[in-house]
C-alpha positions in Angstrom: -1.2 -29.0 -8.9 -1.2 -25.6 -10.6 -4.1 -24.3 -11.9 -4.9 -24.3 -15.7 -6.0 -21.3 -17.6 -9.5 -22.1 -17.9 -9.7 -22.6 -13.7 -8.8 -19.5 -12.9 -10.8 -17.0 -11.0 -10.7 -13.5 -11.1 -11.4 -10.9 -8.6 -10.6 -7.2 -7.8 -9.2 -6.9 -4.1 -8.2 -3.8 -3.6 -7.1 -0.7 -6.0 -4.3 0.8 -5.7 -4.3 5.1 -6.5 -1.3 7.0 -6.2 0.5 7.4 -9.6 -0.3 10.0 -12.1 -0.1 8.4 -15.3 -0.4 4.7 -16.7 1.4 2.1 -15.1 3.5 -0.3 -17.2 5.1 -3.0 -14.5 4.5 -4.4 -11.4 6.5 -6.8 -9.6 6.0 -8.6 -6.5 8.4 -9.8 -3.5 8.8 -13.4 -2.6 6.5 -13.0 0.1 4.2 -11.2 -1.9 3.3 -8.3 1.0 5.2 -6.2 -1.0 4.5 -4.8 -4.8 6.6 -2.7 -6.4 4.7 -0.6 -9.0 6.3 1.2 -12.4 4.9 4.6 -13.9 4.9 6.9 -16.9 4.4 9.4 -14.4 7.6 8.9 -13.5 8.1 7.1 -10.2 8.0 3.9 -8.7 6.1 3.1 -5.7 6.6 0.5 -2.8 3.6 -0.5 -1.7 3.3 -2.4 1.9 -0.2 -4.7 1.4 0.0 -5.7 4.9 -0.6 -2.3 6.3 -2.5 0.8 4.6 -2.7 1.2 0.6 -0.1 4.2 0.9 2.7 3.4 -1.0 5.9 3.1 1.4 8.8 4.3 -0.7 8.2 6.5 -3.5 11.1 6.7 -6.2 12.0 8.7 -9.2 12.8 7.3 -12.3 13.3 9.1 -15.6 11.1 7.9 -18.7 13.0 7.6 -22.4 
């Protein structure tokens, strides 16, 4: 069954540092290797959490 608020467990696994300013999303894939990461800063960032904690694909955005 799912688990209920009260059951869950939290714990850091890794940190992710590249951006430069707060971010405000994250979303992952269906697999969930993948995160894609949402910045004030402003880019997005692809990270790969199979391989190294670099993101893979690092996008522009413009902030309003």
């Amino acid at each position: 069954g799912n688990p209920t608020p009260n059951s869950l467990s939290v714990r850091r696994v890794t940190v992710l540092c590249d951006h430069e300013s707060e971010v405000f999303i994250c979303v992952w894939n269906p697999t969930h290797d993948l995160l894609a990461s949402g910045s004030g800063d402003p880019t997005a960032r692809i990270w790969n959490l199979q391989g190294t904690r670099e993101p893979e694909i690092v996008l522009r955005h413009i902030v309003f």
